[in-house]
C-alpha positions in Angstrom: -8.2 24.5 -26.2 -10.5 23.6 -23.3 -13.6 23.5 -25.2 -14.0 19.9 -25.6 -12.6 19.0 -22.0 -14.3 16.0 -20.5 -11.9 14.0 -18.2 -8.7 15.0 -16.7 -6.0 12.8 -15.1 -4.3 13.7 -11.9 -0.4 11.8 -10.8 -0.1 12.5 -7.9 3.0 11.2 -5.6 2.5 11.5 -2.3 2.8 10.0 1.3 1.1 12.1 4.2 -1.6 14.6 5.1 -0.7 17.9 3.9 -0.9 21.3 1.8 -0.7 19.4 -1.6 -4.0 17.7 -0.3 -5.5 20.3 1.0 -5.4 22.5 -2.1 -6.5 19.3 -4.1 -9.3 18.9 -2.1 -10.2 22.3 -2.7 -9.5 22.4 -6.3 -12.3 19.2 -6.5 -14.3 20.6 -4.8 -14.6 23.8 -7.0 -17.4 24.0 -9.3 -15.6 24.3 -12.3 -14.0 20.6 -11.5 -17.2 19.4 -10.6 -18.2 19.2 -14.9 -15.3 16.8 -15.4 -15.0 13.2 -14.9 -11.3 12.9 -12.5 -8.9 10.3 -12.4 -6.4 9.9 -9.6 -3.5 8.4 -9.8 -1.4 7.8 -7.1 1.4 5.3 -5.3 -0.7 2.8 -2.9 1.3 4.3 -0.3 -0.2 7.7 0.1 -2.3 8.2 3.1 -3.5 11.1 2.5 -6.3 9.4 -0.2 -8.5 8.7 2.4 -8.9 11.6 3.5 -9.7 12.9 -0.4 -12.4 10.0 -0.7 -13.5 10.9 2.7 -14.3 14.8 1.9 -15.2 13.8 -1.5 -17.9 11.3 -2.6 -18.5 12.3 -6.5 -19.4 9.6 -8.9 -17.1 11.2 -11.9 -13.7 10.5 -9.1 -12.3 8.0 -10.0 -9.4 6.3 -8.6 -5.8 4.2 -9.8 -3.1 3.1 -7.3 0.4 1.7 -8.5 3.0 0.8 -6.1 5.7 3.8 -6.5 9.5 2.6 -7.2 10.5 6.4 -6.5 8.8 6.2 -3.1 11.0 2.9 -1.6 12.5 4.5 1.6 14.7 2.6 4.4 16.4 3.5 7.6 18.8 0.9 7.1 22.1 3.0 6.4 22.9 0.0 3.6 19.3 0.0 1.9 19.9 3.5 1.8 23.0 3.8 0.1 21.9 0.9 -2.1 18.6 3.1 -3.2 20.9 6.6 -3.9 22.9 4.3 -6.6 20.0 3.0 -7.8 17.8 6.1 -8.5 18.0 6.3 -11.9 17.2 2.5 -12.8 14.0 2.8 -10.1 13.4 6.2 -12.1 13.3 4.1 -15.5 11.1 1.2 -14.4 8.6 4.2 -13.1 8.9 5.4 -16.5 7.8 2.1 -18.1 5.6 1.7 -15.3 3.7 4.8 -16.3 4.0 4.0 -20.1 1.8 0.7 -18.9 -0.7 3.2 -17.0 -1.1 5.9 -19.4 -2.0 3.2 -22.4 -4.9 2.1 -20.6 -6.4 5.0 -19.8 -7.9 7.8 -21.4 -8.1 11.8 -20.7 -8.2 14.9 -22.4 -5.1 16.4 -20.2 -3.0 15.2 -17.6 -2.3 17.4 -14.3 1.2 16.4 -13.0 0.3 17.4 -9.1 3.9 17.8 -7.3 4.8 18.5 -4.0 8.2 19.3 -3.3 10.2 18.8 -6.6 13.9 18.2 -7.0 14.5 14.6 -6.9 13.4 11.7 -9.3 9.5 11.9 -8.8 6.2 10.0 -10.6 5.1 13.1 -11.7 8.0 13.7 -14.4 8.0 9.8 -15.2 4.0 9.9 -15.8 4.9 13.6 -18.1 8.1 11.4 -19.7 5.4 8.5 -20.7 2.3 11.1 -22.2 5.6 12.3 -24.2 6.4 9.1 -25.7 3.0 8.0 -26.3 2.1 11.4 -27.9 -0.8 12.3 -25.6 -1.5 16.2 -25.5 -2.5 18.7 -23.0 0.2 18.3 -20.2 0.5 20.6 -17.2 3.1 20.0 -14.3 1.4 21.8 -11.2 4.5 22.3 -8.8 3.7 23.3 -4.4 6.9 23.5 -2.6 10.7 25.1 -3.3 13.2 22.9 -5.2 14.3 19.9 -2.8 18.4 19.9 -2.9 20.0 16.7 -4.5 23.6 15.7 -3.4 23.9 13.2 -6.8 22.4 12.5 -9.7 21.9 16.3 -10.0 23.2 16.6 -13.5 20.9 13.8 -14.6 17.9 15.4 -13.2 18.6 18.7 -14.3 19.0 16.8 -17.8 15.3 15.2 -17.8 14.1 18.9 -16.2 15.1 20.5 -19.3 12.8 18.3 -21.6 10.2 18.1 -19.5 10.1 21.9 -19.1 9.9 21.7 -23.2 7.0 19.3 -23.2 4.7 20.4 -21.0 2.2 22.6 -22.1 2.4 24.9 -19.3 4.2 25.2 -15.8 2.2 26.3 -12.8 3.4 27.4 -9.4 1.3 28.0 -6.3 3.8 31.1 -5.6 6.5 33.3 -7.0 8.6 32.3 -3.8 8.3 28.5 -5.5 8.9 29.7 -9.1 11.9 31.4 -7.9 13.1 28.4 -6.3 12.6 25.7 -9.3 13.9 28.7 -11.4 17.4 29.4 -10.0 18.3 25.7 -8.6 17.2 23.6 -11.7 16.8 24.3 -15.9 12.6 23.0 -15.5 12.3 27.2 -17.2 15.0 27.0 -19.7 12.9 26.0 -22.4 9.4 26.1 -21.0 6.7 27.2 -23.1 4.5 28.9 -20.6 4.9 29.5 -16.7 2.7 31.0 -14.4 1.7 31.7 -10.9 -1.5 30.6 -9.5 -2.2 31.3 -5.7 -3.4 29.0 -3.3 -7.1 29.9 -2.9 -9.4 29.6 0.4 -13.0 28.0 0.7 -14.4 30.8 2.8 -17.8 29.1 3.6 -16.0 26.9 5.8 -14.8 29.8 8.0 -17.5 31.3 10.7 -16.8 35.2 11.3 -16.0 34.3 15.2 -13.9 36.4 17.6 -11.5 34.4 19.4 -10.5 35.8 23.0 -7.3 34.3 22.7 -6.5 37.1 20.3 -8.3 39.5 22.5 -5.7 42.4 23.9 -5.8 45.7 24.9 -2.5 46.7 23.9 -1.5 48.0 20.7 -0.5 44.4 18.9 -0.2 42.4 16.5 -1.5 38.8 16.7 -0.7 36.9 13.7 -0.8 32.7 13.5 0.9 31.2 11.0 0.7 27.3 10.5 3.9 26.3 9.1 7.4 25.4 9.7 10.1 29.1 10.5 11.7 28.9 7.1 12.6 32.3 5.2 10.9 30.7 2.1 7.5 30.7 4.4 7.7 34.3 4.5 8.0 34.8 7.8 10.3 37.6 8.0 9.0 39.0 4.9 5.7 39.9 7.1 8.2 41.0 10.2 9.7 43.2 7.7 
């Protein structure tokens, strides 16, 4: 199936610096990544692409911003309410939005890159739009536990179910995530093929160093964890 693979498309919606990035970064920068030509597409909103372009200067990345309808945010407590009721309409003009994307483009398969799924997102609009303009090879790539919705969860769980049928495959970075997605939403009820890929480290950027900080004569334990206490980090799993 991955014979004739040339260029791949990457949606990608996203705001700030973090773990999604990281591992995209690191995923570019692999050598198997390195024979394709990429496409990036992203809401003009996302900081973190400057860092990407920083890191990585390739000729074959390419780059496509769109201004995001599922990214509007407010602190006015008005705006807000106003943007809960209107979800689903901002959802369908990111569908048609996408529909106007994918026609001008071109790519032998689409990577759906999402962070923390649950709500109405780019990524299932941009999967939604290959659908209905029969373009092939579609994998939704999903980081982060299911993101609770107070409404519009019956819709969403709706548009999970065919999404999960049309995709070509369903990747998690974890089984702590594929749990998650698995028994809060129906993105597995029809899925053709799920699995779990692990987060992977560059180790030629790490120098074998010993750190006196970590230096102790008693009998412990030192362990450093960069993330937020959540049971779904694993924390207690390692206490355990």
């Amino acid at each position: 199936m991955y014979k004739n693979l040339k260029k791949i498309a990457i949606i990608m919606e996203n705001l700030e610096y973090g773990g999604v990035t990281t591992h995209l970064i690191g995923l570019l920068k692999s050598k198997r990544f390195r024979n394709y030509e990429i496409l990036i597409i992203t809401n003009n909103s996302n900081k973190a692409i400057e860092q990407i372009k920083k890191e990585i200067n390739y000729k074959k990345i390419k780059y496509l911003s769109y201004y995001s309808f599922n990214s509007i945010s407010s602190d006015i407590f008005l705006i807000k309410v106003f943007l809960l009721l209107f979800k689903p309409l901002l959802f369908l003009l990111s569908f048609f939005q996408m529909i106007v994307i994918v026609k001008k483009i071109s790519f032998d398969a689409l990577l759906a890159n999402c962070g923390g799924y649950g709500n109405f997102r780019d990524e299932m609009a941009g999967i939604l739009a290959c659908k209905a303009l029969n373009k092939k090879n579609i994998h939704l790539l999903i980081h982060h536990c299911y993101v609770g919705q107070i409404f519009w969860n019956y819709l969403i769980n709706l548009i999970n179910i065919y999404i999960g049928k049309i995709s070509d495959s369903l990747i998690f970075v974890s089984h702590a995530t594929k749990k998650s997605i698995e028994n809060n939403t129906s993105l597995l009820t029809y899925s053709k093929k799920k699995s779990v890929i692990h987060n992977g480290v560059l180790i030629r950027n790490f120098k074998k160093k010993k750190l006196k900080i970590f230096h102790s004569k008693k009998r412990i334990i030192k362990i450093g964890m960069l993330s937020r206490i959540d049971r779904y980090k694993g924390q207690q799993d390692l206490v355990n």
